[in-house]
C-alpha positions as CSV (number, residue, x, y, z in Angstrom):
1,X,25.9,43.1,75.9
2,X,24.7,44.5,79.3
3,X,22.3,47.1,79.6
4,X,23.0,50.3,81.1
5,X,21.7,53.7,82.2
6,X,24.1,56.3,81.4
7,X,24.0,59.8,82.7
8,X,25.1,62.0,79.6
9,X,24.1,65.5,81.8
10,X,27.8,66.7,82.0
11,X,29.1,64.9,78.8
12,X,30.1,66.0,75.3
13,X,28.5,63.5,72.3
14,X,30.3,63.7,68.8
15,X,27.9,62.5,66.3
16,X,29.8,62.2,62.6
17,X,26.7,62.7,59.6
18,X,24.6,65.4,59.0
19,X,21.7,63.0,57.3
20,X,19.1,61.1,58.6
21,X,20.5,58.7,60.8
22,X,22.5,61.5,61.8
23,X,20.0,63.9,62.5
24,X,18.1,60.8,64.8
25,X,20.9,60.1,67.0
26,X,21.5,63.9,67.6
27,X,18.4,64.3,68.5
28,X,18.3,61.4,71.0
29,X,21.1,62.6,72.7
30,X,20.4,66.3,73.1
31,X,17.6,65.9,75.1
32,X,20.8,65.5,77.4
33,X,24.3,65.6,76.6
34,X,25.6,68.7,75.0
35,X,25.9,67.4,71.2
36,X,28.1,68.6,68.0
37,X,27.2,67.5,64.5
38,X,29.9,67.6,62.0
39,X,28.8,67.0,58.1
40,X,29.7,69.4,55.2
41,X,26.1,69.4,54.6
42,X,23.3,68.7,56.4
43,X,19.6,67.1,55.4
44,X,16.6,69.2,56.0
45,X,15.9,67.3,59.5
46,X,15.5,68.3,63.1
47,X,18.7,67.6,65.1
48,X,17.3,68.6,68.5
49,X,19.2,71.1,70.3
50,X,22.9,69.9,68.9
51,X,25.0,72.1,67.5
52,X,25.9,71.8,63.7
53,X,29.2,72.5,62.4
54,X,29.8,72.2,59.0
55,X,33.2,71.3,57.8
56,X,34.9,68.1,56.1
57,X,34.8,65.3,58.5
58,X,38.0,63.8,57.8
59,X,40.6,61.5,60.0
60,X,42.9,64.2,61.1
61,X,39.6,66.9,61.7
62,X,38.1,64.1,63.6
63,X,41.3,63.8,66.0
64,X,41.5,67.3,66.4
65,X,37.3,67.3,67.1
66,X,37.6,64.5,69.8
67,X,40.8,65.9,71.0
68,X,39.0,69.0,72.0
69,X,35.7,68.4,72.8
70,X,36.9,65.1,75.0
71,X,33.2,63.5,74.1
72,X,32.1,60.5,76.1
73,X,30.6,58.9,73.0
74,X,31.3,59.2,69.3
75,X,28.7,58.3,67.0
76,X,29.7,57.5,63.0
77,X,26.7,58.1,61.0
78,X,28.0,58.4,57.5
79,X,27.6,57.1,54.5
80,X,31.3,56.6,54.0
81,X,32.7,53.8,55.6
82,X,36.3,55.4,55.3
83,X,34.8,58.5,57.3
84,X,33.2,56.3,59.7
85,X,36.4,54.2,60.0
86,X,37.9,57.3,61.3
87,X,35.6,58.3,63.5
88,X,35.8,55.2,64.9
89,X,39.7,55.0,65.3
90,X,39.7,58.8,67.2
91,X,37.0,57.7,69.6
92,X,39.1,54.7,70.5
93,X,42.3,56.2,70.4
94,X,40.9,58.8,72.9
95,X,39.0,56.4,74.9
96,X,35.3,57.2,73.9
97,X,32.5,55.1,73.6
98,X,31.5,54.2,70.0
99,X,28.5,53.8,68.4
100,X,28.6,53.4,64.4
101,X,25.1,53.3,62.4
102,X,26.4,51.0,59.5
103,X,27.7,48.5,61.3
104,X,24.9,48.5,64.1
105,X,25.7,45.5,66.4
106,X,28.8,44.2,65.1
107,X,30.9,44.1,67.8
108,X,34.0,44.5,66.3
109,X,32.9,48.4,65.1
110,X,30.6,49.4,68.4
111,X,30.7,49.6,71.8
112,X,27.3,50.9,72.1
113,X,23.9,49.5,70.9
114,X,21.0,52.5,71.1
115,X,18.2,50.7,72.2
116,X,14.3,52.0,71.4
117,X,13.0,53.5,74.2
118,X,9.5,54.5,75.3
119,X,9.8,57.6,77.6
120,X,7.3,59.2,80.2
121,X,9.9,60.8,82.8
122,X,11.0,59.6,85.1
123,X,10.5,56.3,83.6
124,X,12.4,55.0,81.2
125,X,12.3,51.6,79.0
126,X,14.2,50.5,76.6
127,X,14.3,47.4,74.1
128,X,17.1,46.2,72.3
129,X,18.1,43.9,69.9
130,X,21.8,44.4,70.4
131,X,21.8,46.3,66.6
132,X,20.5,42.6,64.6
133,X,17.1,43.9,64.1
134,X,16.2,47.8,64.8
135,X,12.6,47.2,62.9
136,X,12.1,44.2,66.2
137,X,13.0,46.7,68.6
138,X,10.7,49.3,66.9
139,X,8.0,46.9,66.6
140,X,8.3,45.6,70.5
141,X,8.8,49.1,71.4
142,X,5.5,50.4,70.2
143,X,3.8,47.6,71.6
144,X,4.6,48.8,75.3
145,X,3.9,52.1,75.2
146,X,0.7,52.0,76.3
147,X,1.6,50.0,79.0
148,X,4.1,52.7,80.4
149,X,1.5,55.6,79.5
150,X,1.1,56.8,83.6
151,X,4.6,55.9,84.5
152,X,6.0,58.4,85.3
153,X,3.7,59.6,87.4
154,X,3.6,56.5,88.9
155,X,6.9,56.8,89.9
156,X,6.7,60.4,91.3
157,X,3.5,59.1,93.7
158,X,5.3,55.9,94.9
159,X,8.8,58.1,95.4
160,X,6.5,60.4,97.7
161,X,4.9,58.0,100.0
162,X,8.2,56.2,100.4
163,X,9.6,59.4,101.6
164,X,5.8,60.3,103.4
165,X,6.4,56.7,105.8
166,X,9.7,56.4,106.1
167,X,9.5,59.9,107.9
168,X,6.7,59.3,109.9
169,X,8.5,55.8,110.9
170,X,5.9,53.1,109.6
171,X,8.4,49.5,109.6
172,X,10.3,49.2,106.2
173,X,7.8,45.7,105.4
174,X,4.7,47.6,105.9
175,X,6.2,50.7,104.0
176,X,7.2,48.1,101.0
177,X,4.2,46.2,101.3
178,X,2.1,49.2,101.0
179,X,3.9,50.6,97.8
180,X,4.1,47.6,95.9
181,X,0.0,47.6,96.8
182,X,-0.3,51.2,95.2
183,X,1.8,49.9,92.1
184,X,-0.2,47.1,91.2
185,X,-3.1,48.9,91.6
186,X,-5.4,49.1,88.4
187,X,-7.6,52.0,89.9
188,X,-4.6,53.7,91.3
189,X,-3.3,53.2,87.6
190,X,-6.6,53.9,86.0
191,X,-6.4,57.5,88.2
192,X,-3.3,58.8,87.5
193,X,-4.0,58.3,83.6
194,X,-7.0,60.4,83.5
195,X,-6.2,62.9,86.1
196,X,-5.1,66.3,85.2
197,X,-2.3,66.3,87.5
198,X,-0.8,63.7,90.0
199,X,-2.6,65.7,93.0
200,X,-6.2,64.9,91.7
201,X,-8.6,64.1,94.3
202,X,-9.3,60.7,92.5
203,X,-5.4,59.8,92.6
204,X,-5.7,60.4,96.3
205,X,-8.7,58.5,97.0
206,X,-7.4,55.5,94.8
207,X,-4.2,55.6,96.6
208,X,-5.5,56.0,100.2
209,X,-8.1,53.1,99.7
210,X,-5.4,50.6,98.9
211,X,-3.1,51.8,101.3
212,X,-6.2,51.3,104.0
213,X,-6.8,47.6,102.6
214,X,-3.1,47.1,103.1
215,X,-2.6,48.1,106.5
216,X,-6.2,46.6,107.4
217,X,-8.0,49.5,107.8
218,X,-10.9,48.3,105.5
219,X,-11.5,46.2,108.3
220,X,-11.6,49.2,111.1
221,X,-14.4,51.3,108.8
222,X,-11.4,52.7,106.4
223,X,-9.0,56.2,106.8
224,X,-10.4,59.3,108.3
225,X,-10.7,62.1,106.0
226,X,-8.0,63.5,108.1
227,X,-5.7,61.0,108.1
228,X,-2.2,61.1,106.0
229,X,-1.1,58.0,104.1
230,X,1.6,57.4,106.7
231,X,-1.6,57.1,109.6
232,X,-3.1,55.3,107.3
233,X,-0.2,52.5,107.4
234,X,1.0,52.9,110.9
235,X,0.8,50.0,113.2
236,X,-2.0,50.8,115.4
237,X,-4.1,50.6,112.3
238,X,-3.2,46.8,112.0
239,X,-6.0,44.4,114.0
């Protein structure tokens, strides 16, 4: 399988089960797709923002379902295999992605393996074991989350001094060299996790001191309260 990013914004998901599983996969997919649960019944579980409709899932309501609703993905999250058989066949018939919980990562039933994630936006990463072993991926998963804890924020501050050089014209290798500096960064990293928001004066000092040390300035005495990032980095800065 190859892993991809998939932007659900403007897409319809069809999840088939109103249990647990059910319940999960809505919820995963809410946070953006617009999602419709179908199940008779549904278990006292939160299914995010999805809408639930209960009615009898069977194969010619599931062709009239996908039929209407046109969903990029279909997910079969049954306990019947003869339900999730037909949920599989209208996805496929209609040309939907497929994703079926009881037969996770046997190729000949999905099309799509849900990997675990670990989420702080806009960063987001995701293990997967290709469906063989959902308690590996679990286990991996929560081993990196502390790793991405500051991510996202991370990626907010490096997005904005991109943008802050490339405007004031600092050379592309000086621009990359300085933002892969700021990434590895353990106090720049240290910062941003303990700071109230991604404009606290210790995120701006951490960030400005390594940018300095990049573009030599450590040598020249260090930035000038004054300075921007991109002054920081410019050329004249370099001995």
């Amino acid at each position: 399988m190859i892993p991809l990013a998939l932007d659900f914004s403007e897409e319809a998901v069809l999840v088939v089960g109103g249990g647990p599983v059910g319940a999960r996969k809505a919820r995963r997919f809410a946070r953006e797709a617009r999602v419709i649960v179908l199940s008779p019944a549904f278990a006292d579980a939160d299914f995010g923002d999805a809408e639930l409709v209960r009615t009898a899932a069977d194969a010619d309501a599931l062709d009239d379902w996908v039929g209407r609703l046109d969903p990029a993905l279909v997910v079969a999250a049954t306990d019947d295999a003869d339900v999730n058989d037909a949920a599989v066949e209208a996805a496929r018939s209609a040309g939907a992605l497929v994703n079926r919980a009881d037969h996770a990562g046997d190729r000949a039933f999905d099309d799509v393996a849900v990997p675990a994630t670990v989420r702080d936006d806009p960063v987001t990463v995701a293990v997967s074991t290709g469906g063989s072993s959902p308690a590996l991926a679990k286990h991996l998963r929560e081993r990196i989350e502390d790793a991405v804890t500051g991510a996202g924020a991370m990626a907010e501050l490096t997005a904005a001094l991109r943008e802050s050089l490339q405007d004031a014209a600092v050379p592309p290798r000086r621009r990359r060299d300085a933002v892969r500096a700021v990434v590895r960064s353990e106090p720049v990293w240290k910062a941003l996790r303990s700071a109230d928001t991604k404009d606290d004066q210790e995120v701006d000092d951490a960030v400005r001191r390594v940018v300095a040390d990049v573009a030599g300035d450590a040598v020249s005495g260090g930035p000038r309260e004054d300075e921007t990032l991109a002054d920081v980095v410019d050329e004249e800065h370099i001995p």
